[in-house]
C-alpha positions in Angstrom: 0.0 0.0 0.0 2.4 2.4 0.9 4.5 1.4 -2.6 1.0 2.6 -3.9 1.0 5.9 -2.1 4.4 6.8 -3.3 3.9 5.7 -7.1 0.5 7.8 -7.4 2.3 11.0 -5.9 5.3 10.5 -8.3 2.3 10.8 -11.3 0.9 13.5 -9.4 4.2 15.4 -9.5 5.1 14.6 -12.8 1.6 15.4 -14.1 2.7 18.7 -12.1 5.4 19.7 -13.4 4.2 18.7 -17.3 1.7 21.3 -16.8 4.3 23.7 -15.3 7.0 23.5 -17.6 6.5 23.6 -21.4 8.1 20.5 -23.1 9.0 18.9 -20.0 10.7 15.5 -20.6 12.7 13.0 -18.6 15.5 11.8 -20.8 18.3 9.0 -19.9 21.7 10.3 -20.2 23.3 7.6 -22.1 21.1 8.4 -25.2 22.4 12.4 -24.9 25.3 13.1 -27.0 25.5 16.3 -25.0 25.6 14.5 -21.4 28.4 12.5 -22.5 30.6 15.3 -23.8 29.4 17.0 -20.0 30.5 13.9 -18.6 33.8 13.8 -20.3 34.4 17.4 -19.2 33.5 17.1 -15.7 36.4 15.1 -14.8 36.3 16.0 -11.3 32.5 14.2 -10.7 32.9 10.8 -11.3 29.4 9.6 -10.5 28.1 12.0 -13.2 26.9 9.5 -15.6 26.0 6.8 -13.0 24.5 8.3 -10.1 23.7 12.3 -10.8 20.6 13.8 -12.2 21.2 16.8 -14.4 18.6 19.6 -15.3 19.0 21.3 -18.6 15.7 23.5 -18.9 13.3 21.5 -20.0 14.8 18.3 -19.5 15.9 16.4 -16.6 18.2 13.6 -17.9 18.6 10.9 -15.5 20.9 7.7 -15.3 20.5 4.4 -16.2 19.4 3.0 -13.8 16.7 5.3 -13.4 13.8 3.1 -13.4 15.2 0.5 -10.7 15.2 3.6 -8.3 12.1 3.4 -5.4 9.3 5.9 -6.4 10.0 7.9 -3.3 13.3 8.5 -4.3 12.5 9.3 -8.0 9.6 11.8 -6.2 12.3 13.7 -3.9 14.8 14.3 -6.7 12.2 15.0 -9.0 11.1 17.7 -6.4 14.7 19.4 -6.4 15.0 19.3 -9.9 11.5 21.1 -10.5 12.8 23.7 -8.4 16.0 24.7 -11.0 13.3 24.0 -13.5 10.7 26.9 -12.1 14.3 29.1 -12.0 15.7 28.3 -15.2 11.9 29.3 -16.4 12.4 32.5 -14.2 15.7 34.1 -14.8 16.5 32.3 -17.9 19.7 33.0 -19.0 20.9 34.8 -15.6 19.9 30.8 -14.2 22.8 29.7 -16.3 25.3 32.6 -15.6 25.0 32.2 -12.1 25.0 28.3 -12.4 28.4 28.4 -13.3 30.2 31.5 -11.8 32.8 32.2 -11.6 34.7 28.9 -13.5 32.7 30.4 -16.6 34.8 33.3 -16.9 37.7 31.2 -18.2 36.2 31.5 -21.2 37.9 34.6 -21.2 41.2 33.2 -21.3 40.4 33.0 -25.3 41.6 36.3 -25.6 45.1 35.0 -24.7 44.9 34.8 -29.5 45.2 38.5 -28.8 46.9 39.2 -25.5 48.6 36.9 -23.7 47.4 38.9 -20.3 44.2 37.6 -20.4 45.8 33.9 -19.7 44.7 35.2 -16.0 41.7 33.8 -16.5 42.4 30.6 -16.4 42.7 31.2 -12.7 38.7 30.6 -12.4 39.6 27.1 -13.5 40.1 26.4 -9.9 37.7 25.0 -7.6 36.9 28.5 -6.2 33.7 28.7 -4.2 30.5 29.8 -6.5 27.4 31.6 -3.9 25.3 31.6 -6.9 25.5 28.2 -7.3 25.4 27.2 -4.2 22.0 29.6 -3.6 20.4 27.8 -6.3 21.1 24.6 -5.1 20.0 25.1 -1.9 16.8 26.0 -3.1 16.7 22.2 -4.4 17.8 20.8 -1.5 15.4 22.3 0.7 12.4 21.2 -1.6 13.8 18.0 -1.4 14.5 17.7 2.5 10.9 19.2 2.8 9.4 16.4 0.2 10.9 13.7 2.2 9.5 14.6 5.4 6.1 15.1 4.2 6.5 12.0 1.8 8.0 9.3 4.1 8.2 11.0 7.6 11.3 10.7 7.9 14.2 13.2 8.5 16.7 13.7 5.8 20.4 13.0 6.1 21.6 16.4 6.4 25.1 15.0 6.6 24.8 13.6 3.4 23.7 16.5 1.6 26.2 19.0 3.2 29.0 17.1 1.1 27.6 18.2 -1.9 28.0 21.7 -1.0 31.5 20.5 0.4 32.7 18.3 -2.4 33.7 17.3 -5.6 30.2 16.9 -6.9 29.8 20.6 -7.5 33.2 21.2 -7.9 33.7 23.0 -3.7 30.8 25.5 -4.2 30.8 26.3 -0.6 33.0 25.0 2.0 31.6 26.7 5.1 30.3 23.5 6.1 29.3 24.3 9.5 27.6 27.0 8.2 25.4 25.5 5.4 24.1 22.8 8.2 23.3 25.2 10.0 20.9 26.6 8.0 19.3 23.0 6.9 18.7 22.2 10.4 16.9 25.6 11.3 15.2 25.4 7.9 14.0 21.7 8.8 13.0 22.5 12.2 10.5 25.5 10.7 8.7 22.3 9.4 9.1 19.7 11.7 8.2 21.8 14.8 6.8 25.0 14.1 5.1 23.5 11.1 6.2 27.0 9.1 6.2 26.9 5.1 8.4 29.1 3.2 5.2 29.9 0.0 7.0 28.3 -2.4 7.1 24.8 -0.7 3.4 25.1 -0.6 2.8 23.5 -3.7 5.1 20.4 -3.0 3.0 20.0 0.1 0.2 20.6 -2.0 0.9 17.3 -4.4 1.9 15.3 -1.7 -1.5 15.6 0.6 -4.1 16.1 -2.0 
């Protein structure tokens, strides 16, 4: 029964977003010629053909072994990834830029054809911390933690999550560890204890308990 529950709020959500997001498709990665060449180029994330989801506005492109994941699972990522999907609708192009400050202004370093002084920018090659990025997916991790607990009742690894913020995943978009748990516990505790919404979590809650 409770397989049930989870299976008919996936359709719900995915029903949800279809109706949310023009052209909205779930694609495998292996059959994207575009999330191999990613792949390739994200050396650094190792599990980014395996185990990571990606979101490319309107697509989410999952792996493989998508469809032996448990419903509840595919529910919670799904949630995150609607999230970059509602901002990538938003801010459009300014989702991309600050997506990948501030490694995209290597790009830059192209001008080193005219002056070799803007070889400087290769500096942003570096694992330097990115705010925007790490803002944005914050956002999806807190729909996420929030999904779960209304989903299965249960509490969300925090630990877990804080290493993505931490890590190689997302190439060290924001060490402060100490600090971005902070802010997940507090946020989780708005729900759990005080029962507080931020408005734009509504409509998860929405899906899950109609």
């Amino acid at each position: 029964q409770r397989n049930y529950y989870y299976a008919q709020r996936l359709e719900f959500l995915i029903n949800h977003i279809t109706e949310q997001i023009p052209n909205f498709k779930i694609k495998k990665k292996k059959d994207s010629f575009l999330m191999r060449v990613v792949g390739t180029l994200l050396f650094f994330n190792k599990s980014f053909m395996d185990t990571f989801i990606t979101t490319m506005y309107p697509c989410v492109y999952v792996p493989e072994q998508w469809d032996n994941w448990a419903d509840n699972t595919k529910f919670e990522i799904l949630a995150h990834e609607y999230v970059h999907l509602k901002d990538a609708k938003r801010f459009w192009l300014l989702f991309e830029f600050m997506y990948l400050m501030p490694q995209l202004l290597a790009l830059c370093s192209i001008g080193m054809i005219w002056n070799i002084q803007f070889a400087w920018f290769l500096i942003f090659l570096l694992p330097i911390p990115s705010p925007s990025r790490a803002w944005l997916e914050y956002r999806g991790y807190r729909m996420q933690i929030g999904a779960s607990y209304w989903l299965t009742g249960e509490m969300y690894n925090l630990e877990y999550i804080v290493e993505f913020f931490t890590g190689a995943d997302y190439y060290f978009m924001f060490p402060m560890r100490k600090l971005i748990l902070k802010k997940m516990i507090s946020d989780l505790n708005q729900v759990m204890i005080y029962g507080k919404v931020a408005k734009e979590l509504e409509e998860m809650q929405k899906i899950i308990y109609q």
